[in-house]
C-alpha positions as CSV (number, residue, x, y, z in Angstrom):
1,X,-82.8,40.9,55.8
2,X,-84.1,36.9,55.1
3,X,-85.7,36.9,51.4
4,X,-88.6,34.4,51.9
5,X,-90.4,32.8,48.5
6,X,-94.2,32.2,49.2
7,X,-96.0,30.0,46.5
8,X,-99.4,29.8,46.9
9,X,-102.4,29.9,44.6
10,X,-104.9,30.8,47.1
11,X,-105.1,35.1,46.7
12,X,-106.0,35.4,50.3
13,X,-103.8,32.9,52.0
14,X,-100.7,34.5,49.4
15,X,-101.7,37.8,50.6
16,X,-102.5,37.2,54.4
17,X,-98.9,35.2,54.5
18,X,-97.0,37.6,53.2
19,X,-98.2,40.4,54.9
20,X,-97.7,38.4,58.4
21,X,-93.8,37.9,56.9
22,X,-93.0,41.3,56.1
23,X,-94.5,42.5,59.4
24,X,-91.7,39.9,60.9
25,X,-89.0,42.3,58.7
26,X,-88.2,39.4,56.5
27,X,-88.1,40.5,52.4
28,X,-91.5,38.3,50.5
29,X,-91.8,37.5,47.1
30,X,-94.6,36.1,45.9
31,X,-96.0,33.3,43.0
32,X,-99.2,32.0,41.9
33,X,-98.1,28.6,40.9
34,X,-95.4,26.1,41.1
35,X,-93.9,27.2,37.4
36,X,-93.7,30.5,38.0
37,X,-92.6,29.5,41.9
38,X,-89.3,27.4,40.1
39,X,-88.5,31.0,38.1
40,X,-89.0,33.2,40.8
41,X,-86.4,31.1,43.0
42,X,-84.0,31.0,40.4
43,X,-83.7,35.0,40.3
44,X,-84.3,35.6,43.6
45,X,-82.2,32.7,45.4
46,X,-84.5,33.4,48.6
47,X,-83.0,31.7,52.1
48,X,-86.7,29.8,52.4
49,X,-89.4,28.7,50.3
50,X,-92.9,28.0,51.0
51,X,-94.4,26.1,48.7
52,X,-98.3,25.2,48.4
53,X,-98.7,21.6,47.8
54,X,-102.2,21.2,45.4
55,X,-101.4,23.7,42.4
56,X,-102.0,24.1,38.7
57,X,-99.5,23.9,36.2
58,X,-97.1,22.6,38.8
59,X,-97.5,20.7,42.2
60,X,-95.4,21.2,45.4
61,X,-94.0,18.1,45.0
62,X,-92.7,19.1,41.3
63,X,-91.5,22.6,42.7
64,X,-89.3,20.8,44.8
65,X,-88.1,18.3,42.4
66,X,-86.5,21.5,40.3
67,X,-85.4,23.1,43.0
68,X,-83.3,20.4,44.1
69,X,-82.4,19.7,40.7
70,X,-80.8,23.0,40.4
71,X,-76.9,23.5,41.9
72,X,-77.6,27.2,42.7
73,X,-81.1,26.5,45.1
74,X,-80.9,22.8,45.9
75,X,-80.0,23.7,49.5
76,X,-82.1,26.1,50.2
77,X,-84.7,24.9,52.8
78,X,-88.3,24.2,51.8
79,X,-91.7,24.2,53.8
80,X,-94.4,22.5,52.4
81,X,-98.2,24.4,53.0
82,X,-101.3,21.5,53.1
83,X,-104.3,21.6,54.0
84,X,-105.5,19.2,56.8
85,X,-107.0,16.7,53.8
86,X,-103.9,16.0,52.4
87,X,-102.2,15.8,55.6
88,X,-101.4,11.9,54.7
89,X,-100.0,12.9,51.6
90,X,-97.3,15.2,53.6
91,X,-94.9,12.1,54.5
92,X,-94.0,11.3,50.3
93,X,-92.8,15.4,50.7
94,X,-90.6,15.1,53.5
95,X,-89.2,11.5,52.0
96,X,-88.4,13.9,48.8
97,X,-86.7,16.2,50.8
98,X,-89.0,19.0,52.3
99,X,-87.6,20.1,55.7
100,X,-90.8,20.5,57.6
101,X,-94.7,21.5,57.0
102,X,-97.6,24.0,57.8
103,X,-101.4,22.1,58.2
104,X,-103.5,25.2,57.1
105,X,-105.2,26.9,58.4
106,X,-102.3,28.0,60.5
107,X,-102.1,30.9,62.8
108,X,-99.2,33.7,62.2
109,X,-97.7,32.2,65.4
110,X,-97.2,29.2,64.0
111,X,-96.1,30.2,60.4
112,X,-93.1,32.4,62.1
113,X,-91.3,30.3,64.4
114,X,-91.6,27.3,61.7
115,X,-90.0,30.2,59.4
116,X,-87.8,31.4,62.3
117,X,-86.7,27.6,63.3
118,X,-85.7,26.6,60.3
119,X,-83.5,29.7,59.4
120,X,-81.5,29.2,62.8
121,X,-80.8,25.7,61.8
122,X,-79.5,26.6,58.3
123,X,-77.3,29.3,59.6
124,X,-76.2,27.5,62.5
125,X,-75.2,24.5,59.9
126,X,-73.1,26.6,57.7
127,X,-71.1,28.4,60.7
128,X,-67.8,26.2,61.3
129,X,-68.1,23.8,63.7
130,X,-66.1,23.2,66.8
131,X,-63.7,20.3,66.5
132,X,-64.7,17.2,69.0
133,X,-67.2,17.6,71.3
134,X,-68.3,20.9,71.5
135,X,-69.1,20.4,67.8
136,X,-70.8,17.3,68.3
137,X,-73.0,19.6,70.9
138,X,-73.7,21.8,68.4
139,X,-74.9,19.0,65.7
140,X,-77.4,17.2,69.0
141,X,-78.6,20.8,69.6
142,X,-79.6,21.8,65.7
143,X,-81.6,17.7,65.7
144,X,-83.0,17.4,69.4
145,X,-82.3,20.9,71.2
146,X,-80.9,18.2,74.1
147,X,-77.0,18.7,75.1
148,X,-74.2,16.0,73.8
149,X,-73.5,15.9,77.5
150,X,-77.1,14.9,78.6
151,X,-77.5,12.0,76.1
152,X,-74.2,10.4,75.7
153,X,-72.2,11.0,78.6
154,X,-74.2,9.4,81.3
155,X,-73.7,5.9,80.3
156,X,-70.7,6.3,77.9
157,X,-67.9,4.2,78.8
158,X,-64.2,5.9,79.4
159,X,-61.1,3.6,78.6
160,X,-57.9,4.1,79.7
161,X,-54.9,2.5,77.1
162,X,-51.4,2.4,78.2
163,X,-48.3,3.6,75.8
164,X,-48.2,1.4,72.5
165,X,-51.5,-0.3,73.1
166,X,-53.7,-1.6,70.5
167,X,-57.5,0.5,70.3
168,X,-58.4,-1.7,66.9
169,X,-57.2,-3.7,65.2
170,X,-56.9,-4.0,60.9
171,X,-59.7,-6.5,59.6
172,X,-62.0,-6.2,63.2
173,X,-65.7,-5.1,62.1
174,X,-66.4,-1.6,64.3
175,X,-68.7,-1.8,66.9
176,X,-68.3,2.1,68.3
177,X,-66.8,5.5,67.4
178,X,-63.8,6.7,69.6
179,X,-63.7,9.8,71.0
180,X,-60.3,11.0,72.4
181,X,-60.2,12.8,75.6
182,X,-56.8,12.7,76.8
183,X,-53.4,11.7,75.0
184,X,-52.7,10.4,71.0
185,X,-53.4,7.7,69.3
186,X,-52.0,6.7,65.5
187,X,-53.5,4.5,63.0
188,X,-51.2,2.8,60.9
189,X,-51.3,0.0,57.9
190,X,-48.4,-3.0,58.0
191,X,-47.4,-5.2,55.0
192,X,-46.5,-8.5,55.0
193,X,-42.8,-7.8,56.4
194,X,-44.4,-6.4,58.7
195,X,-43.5,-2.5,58.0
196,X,-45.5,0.1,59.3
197,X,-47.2,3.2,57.4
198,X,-49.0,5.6,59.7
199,X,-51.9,6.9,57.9
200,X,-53.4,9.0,60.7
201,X,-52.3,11.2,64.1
202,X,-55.3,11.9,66.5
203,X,-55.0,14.1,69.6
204,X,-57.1,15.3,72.0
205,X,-60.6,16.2,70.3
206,X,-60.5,14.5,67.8
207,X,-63.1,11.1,66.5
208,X,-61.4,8.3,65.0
209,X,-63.0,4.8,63.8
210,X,-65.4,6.7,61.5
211,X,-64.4,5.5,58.5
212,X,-65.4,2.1,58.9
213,X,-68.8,2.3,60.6
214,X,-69.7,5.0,57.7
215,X,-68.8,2.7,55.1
216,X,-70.1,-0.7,56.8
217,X,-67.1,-2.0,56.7
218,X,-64.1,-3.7,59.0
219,X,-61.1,-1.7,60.2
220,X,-58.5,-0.9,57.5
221,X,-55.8,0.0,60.0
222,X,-54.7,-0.6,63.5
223,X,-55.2,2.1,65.7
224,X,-52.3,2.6,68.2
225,X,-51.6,4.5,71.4
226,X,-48.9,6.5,71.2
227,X,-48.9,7.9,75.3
228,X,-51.4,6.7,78.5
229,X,-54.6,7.5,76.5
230,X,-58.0,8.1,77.6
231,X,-60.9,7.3,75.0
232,X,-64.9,8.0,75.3
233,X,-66.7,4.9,73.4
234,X,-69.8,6.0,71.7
235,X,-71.5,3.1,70.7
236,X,-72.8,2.2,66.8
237,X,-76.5,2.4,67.5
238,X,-76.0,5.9,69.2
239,X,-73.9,7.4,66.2
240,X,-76.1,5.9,63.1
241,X,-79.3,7.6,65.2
242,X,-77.3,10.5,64.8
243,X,-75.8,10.4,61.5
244,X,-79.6,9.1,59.9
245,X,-81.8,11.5,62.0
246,X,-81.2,14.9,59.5
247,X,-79.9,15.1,56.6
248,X,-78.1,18.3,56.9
249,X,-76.4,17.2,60.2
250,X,-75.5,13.9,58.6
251,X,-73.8,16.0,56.1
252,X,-72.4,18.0,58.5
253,X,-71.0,15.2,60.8
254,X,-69.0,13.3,57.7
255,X,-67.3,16.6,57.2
256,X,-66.3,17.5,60.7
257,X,-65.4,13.6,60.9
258,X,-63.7,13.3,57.2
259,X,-61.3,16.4,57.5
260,X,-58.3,14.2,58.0
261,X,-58.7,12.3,54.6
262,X,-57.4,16.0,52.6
263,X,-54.1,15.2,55.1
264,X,-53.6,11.5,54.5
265,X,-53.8,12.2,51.1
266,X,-51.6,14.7,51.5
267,X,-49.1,12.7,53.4
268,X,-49.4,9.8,51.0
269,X,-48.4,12.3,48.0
270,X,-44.8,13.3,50.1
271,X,-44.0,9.6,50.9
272,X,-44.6,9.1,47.2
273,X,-42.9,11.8,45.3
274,X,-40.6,14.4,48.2
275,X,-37.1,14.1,49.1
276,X,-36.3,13.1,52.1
277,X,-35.3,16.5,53.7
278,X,-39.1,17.6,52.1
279,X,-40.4,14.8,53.7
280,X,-39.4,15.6,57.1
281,X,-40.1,19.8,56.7
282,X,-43.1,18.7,55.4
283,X,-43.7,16.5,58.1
284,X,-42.5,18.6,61.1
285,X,-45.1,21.7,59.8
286,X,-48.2,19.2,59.5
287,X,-47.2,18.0,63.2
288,X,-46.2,21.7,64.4
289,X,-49.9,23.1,63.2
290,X,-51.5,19.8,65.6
291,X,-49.7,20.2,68.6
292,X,-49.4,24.4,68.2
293,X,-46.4,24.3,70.4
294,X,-43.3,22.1,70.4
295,X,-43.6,18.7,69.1
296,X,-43.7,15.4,71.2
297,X,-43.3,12.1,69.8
298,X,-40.7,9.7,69.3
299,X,-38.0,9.0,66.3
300,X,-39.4,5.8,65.4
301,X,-43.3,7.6,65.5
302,X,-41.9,10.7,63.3
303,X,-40.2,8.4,61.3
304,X,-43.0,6.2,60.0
305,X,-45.3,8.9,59.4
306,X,-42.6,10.3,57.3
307,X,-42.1,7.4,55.8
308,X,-38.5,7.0,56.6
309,X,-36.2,5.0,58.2
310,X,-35.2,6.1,61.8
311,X,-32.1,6.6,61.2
312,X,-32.2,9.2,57.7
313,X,-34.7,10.9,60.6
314,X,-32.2,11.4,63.0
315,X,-29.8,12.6,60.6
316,X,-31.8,15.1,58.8
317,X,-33.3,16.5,62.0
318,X,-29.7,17.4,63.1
319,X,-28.9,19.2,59.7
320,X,-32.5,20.9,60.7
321,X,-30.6,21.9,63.6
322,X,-27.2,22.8,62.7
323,X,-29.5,24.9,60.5
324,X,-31.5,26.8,62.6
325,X,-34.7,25.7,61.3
326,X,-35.6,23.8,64.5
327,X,-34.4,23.2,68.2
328,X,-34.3,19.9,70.1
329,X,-35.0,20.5,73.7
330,X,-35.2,17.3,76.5
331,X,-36.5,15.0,72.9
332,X,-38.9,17.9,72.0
333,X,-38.6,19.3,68.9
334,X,-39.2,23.3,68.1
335,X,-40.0,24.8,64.7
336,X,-37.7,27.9,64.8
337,X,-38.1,29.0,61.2
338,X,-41.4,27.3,59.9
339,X,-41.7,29.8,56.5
340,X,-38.5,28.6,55.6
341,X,-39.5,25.1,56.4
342,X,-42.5,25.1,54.0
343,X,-40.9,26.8,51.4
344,X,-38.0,24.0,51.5
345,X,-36.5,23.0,48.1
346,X,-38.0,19.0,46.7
């Protein structure tokens, strides 16, 4: 059952609320004003508070400052209650971070599916989202209750990029995010000799180009196909009126678009410091959990996301074989003993 905190000074609107609440089977508790409001949360940790604006001892507008101030309650959603002369004074609440408002009077109609909407939202926002797409449909329907499919698929270009073809380039500024449909793309920094690093392995469902139009910033690495590729281009404008329209779902959106950064780091941390039969176990089982069935790529491909020459590739790979820890089959390698390949000796 939903624990609701109801602030209000007014005895007959705190009462009439409350009961209209617990008719609805959610759990009330109740405060007179905004101090004893900020306590009451703090014990309770209640899944929604609404909050009075125009109290004594403490405002609405203070009761959400603590609240937010606090690690244990600062997510917890907020309705404001005004009343319809201090409606102008409702946009400095939402600017501090209220998620939406009640203009009293208000009918119980009203008060439950604002309560009842905003509940949805925050569980639908901590559920794990789908990777790609279908999690991108989930983040449009929580903001605009309008499908993914309805308001970027219509007019979205699809590219089509041949094998080894360049998507971006290092030092271009980003004009759209990439959406992969179909194929894999890498992303991969060169030094001045010309050596490549690959820094990141995309495959179907996945966003790449983020980075850069999050931070403002050009490219930091060339982005590379690595088979006939097919790409959905969402342009800037589209994603920033995603990303800026909520802050939950921007929140949301730079974790389901981020999660690759834990693995680059990752990767970076074996090129540094692993041996090189680590390095390749290490980077067969990152590769094995993507594809979740044999593995497909090229030496030269495995090798620079390793961080190895070709040839120390090849070799290794055949000890992996003569092993038993893998199989090669027509260029396709298959993890035969992954445990033991995780658990290999630096």
């Amino acid at each position: 059952m939903k624990k609701i905190l109801l602030i209000e000074d007014n005895q007959n609107i705190r009462e009439n609320t409350a009961e209209i609440l617990e008719l609805a089977s959610y759990t009330v508790f109740t405060a007179e004003n905004g101090k004893d409001g900020v306590e009451a949360a703090l014990r309770e940790k209640p899944d929604l508070i609404i909050c009075d604006i125009m109290m004594p001892m403490l405002d609405g507008y203070g009761v959400l400052h603590m609240v937010q101030k606090n690690p244990s309650i600062q997510n917890t959603p907020f309705i404001f209650l005004t009343a319809k002369t201090e409606r102008s004074e409702i946009r400095k609440g939402m600017e501090l971070g209220a998620d939406d408002y009640l203009t009293k009077p208000f009918d119980g109609t009203e008060l439950l599916n604002a309560v009842e909407s905003r509940i949805k939202k925050i569980e639908l926002l901590k559920k794990e989202l789908t990777p790609g797409l279908s999690g991108l449909n989930e983040l449009i329907s929580l903001n605009q209750d309008k499908n993914i499919l309805d308001t970027f698929t219509a007019d979205r270009d699809i590219n089509k990029f041949k094998k080894k073809q360049i998507v971006y380039s290092e030092g271009n500024r980003p004009a759209r995010l990439f959406y992969l449909q179909k194929g894999k793309v890498k992303t991969y920094k060169s030094n001045d000799d010309g050596k490549e690093l690959t820094v990141g392995l995309y495959f179907e469902g996945d966003f790449l180009g983020h980075v850069a139009l999050l931070e403002g910033t050009n490219y930091k690495e060339t982005a590379e196909a690595l088979e006939d590729t097919e790409l959905a281009f969402i342009p800037k404008e589209d994603f920033e009126e995603l990303m800026y329209a909520n802050r939950e779902i921007s929140k949301k959106f730079v974790t389901l678009l981020a999660k690759n950064i834990t693995e680059m780091e990752a990767q970076l941390l074996r090129i540094a410091y692993n041996s090189l039969r680590k390095k390749v176990a290490d980077t067969l089982i990152a590769l094995h959990k993507k594809y979740e069935s044999s593995i497909h790529l090229s030496r030269d491909n495995l090798a620079t996301i390793a961080g190895i020459a070709t040839e120390s590739l090849i070799r290794t790979l055949g000890d992996f074989k003569s092993e038993k820890l893998i199989d090669i089959q027509d260029g396709d390698i298959i993890i035969l003993n992954e445990k033991k390949l995780e658990n290999l000796m630096n």
